[in-house]
Structure formats: structure tokens, C-alpha cells
N, C-alpha and C positions, 0 to 999 in steps of 0.2 A: 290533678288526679294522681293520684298512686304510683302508674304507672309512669307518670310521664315523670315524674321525680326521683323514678328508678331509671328511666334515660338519662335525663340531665345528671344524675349523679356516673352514671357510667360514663360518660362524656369528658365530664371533667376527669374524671380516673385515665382514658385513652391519652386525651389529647397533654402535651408535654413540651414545655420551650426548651429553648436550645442551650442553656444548663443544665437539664439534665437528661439530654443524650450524651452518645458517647461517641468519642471519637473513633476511628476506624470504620468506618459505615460505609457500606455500598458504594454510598451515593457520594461519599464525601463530606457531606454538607455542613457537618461540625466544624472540621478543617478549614472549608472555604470560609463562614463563618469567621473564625479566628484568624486566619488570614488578612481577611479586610479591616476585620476591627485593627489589628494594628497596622494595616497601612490608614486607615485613619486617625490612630493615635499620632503615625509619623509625619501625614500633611497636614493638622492641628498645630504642630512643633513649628511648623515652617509661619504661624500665622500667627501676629502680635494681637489683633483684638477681634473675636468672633461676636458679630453687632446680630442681631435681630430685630426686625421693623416688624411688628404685631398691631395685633386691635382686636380681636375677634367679631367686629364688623364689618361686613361688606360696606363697600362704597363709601369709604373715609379717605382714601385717597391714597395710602400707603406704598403701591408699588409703584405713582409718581414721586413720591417723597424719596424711598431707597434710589431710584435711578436719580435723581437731582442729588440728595446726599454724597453720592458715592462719586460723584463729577466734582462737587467739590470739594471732598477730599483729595480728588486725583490733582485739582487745580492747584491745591495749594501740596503738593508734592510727591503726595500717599500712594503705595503700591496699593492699589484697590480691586477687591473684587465682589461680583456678585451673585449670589447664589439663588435660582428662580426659584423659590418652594411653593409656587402654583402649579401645579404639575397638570390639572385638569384646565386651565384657565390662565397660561403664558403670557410673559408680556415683556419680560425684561431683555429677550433678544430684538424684539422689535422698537422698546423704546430706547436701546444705548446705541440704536442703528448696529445691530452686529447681524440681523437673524438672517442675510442669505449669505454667510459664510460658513466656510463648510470645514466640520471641524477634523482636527487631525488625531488618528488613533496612535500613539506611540506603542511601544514595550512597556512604557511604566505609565502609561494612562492614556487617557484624553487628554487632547492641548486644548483648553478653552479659549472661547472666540475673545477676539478683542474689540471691546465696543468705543462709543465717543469718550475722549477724554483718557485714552487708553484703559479704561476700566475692563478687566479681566471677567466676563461674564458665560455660563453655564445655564441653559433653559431648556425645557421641553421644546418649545417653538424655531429651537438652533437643530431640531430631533425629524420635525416632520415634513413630509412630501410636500404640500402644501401650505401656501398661507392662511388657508380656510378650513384646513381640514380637519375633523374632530378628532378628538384622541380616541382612542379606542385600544384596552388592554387585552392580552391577549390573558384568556383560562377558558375554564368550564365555563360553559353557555347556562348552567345552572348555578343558586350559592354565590354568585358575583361578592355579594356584602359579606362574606365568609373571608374570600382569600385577594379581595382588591385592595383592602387596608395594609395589607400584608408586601403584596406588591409595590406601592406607595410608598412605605416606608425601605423599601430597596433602592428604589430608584433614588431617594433621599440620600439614603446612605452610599450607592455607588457617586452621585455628585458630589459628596464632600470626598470619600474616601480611593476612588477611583481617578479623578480630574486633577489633572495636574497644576494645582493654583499656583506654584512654587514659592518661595519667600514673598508674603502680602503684609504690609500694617494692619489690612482691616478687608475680615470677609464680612459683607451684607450679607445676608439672609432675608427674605421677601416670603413670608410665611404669608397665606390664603387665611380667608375667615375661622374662627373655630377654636377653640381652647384647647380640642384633640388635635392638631397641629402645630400647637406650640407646646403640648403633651411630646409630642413625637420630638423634635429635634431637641428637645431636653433629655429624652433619652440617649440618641445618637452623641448628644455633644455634653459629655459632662460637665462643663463648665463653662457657660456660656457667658461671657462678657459682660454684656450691656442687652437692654430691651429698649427699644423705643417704641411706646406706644403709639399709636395715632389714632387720636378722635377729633370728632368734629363738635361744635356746642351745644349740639342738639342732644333731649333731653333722655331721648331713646339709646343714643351711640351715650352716651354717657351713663345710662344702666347698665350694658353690655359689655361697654368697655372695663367696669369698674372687675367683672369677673376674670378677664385675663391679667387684672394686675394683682388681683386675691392668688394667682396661679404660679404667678411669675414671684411672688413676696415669699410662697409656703415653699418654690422651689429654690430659695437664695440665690436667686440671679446675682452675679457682679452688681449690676448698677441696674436701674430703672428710672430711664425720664419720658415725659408726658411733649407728644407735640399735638398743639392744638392747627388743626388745618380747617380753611376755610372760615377764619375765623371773623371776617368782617369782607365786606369789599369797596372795590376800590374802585370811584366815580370815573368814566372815563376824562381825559381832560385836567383830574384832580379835584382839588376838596377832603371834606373830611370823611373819614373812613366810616362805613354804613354797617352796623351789625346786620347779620344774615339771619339767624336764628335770636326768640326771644332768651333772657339771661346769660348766664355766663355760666355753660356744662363746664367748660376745659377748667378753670378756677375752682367750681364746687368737686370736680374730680379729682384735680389735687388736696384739694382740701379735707375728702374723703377717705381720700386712701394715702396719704402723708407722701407723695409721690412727688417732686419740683416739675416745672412747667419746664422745661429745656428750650422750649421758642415758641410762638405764634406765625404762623405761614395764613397773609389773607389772601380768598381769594379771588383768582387769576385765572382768566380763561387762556390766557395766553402762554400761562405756564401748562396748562391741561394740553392743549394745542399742539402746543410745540414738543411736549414729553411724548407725545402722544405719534407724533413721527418723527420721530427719533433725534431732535435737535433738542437737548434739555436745556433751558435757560441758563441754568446753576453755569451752565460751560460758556455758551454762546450769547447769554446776555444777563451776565451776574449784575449788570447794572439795578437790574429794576427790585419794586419793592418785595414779590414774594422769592425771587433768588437772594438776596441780602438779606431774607428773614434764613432762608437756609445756608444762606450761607456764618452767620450768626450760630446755628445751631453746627455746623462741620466744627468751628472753633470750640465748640465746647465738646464734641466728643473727644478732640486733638487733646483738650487739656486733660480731658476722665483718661483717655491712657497713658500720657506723661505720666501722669498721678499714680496711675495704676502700675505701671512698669511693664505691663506685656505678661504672653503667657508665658507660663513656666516649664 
């Protein structure tokens, strides 16, 4: 109606992002603003390769993949850290075993907790009262979908920009379901490193998946490689390996999207298990087959930033 296009047009006319307010404000808020962005342009500087573990599918397995990944980088020597960007749906203080430490506020930031394998980790779940208890943000009890995205994306920004990672090889990143979440920390982070995707073979995560790497291609991510998880398993006892899902997603996704396979991870209840309270294989039993698949894959991101030289 008419009207209502005479609202929405007034709308967009009010409403204004934070280039083009002004600074000197009341409130400050430009300032603070400008403030943070360069103190996270300044702990960016301290960091050789900023990783992203994506999918924008639920339940592929990703935030066990970054916590095992990042153990084995630490293993084989990496100042590592990792960044929970689940904010609604935490996990990476409880699977690097760090979440009942309690973290330290300094003058120049937070000291993030240190988890197994000394990996340097930063979570919602390192944040609350409880280990059951729901997140709950604090606004107007009305409009939630107006100003939570809004919020979300601070709390994002205070953990890379606020937390003191200090000199790291490699910060993970542990992005939630979503395209509009790996939308966001492409904003926050202009120049993000590496993607690793993760899917499973199945034919659904393989439609889904193929849209975060259309996202990640159009936004010139550094690098993008494909891990296929869960991609067969494994007979107890031994034998040969049993596909789980009919054909081959992870193959026809690379093939789709001209993206390389970076590893295969089959699966392991025992790596689920174990990531799952806080002992990750990757550290505690690199022996077995789906830790030597990741750890296989650490080796090749080790080489992508040789190659790469670090940031600048």
C-alpha cells in the first residue's frame, strides 16, 4: 500500500550506519567505534594466518574438526588459537577442556583461557554462570530481530578486537550455520586467509554447502579447501572401510565448484566422544585413523602459509 511505502521509505531515510555519523556525539559512539576497529586492525598484525572452519550446514561436524585441527597444529609447534563464533550454541570452551577457567580482564583486554594442547581459546560458554544455562541477550523485550544481529556482530567483534590473542600462527575461527555468518566476519576481517569448508557426502550438505563456497569465491577469500567429514566408516576390529551415505557429495562438490579436497576425516565415534569432553584425539591419540586423516590435513594448511608468507 501507499502508505506503507511512504514508511519504509522514511525508514530508510532515518536509519544511518556508522559512516555517516559524526563524530563528537553524545554518546561517543563513533569514537568507540574507531577505537576498536583499530585495535583490531592492531591484534590482526600480531596474527600470521586468520583460518575459518564454515559449511553453512548444521551438523557436519565443523566445531569438532576446528578443535582437533587446531591441537594439531599446536602439536606440531603452532601458537594457536581459537575463536568460538557460536555465540548462541558454544562449545569450543568445553571441547579444548578450558570452560571452568575463569578468565582474566587486563587494561589491554581479556586474557583468553588456555585450552588442551595449549591452544589459546575465547567462547561464549568461558562467559556463563552455568553449564546449562541459556544465553539470553540483554535489549528491548520487543524488536529482538531488529537489534540482536546487531549485538552478535559486537560480541564477534569485541572477541577478535578486545582479547588479547598476542602473537598466534593461526587464529581458527568456528563460524555457526549460515552464509549470514560468514557474511559477518568478512566484514569484521578483511582479509581472511583460508576457508575450510566442511561437508559431509550426503546429498543435501552438498547442495547447501556448494552456497557458502559461491560466497566465499565472489568474496576472494585467501585460499578455500573442502574437508569431507564422515566420509566412510570404520568396521570395529578393522576391514575395509564402509561408505556411510550413497555416492560421492565431497568429490561431486569439488568438482562443482573447482574447490580441491584438502582431506577426508572417516567417521569415528570415538573422535566425537572424546572431542566431545574435552580430550581431542588430534592431541591424545593422533594415532588412530580419523586423527591422521586431520592430522594430514594441519600439514597442508602448515604448507598454504609457508607458501602464503603470513599477513601483512
Amino acid at each position: 500500500p501507499p502508505v506503507a511505502v511512504a514508511l519504509r521509505r522514511d525508514l530508510v531515510r532515518k536509519f544511518r550506519t556508522y559512516s555517516q555519523l559524526e563524530s563528537g556525539t553524545e554518546s561517543g559512539i563513533v569514537d568507540q567505534v574507531v577505537e576498536q576497529q583499530a585495535r583490531l586492525r592492531n591484534r590482526l598484525a600480531e596474527i600470521g594466518t586468520v583460518a575459518a572452519v564454515v559449511s553453512g550446514k548444521g551438523g557436519v561436524g565443523k566445531s569438532a574438526m576446528t578443535t582437533n585441527l587446531a591441537v594439531a597444529l599446536a602439536r606440531r609447534g603452532a601458537a594457536v588459537g581459537v575463536l568460538d563464533g557460536d555465540l548462541n550454541g558454544p562449545s569450543q570452551g568445553r571441547m579444548l577442556s578450558a570452560w571452568r577457567q575463569r578468565l582474566e580482564d587486563r587494561s589491554e583486554g581479556v586474557v583468553p583461557a588456555t585450552g588442551a594442547g595449549g591452544v589459546r581459546v575465547m567462547s561464549m560458554d568461558l562467559l556463563q554462570e552455568g553449564a546449562e544455562a541459556p544465553l539470553r541477550w540483554r535489549g528491548p523485550t520487543s524488536g529482538t530481530h531488529v537489534w540482536q544481529s546487531v549485538a552478535e556482530t559486537g560480541v564477534l567483534r569485541e572477541f577478535l578486537a578486545d582479547v588479547v590473542w598476542g602473537q598466534l600462527d593461526y587464529l581458527i575461527v568456528d563460524l555457526p550455520p549460515g552464509t549470514d555468518k560468514i557474511s559477518r566476519l568478512l566484514e569484521l576481517v578483511d582479509a581472511v586467509d583460508l576457508a575450510l569448508v566442511v561437508t559431509t557426502p550426503s546429498e543435501i550438505s552438498r547442495f547447501v554447502v556448494t552456497k557458502s563456497i559461491r560466497l566465499l569465491q565472489d568474496a576472494n577469500v585467501g585460499a578455500i579447501g573442502i574437508i569431507g567429514n564422515m566420509t566412510a566408516y570404520l568396521p570395529p576390529g578393522g576391514g575395509a572401510p564402509l561408505p556411510l551415505y550413497p555416492g560421492d557429495g565431497v568429490r561431486e562438490l569439488a568438482d562443482a565448484t573447482g574447490i580441491a579436497v584438502w582431506g577426508e576425516v572417516p567417521f569415528d565415534p570415538h573422535l566425537a566422544e572424546s572431542t566431545d569432553r574435552g580430550h581431542p584425539p588430534a592431541l591424545v591419540s593422533p594415532e588412530g585413523p580419523s586423527a591422521m586423516a586431520i592430522e594430514r590435513i594441519a600439514e597442508r594448511i602448515e604448507r598454504r602459509a609457508e607458501s602464503a608468507g603470513g599477513r601483512s
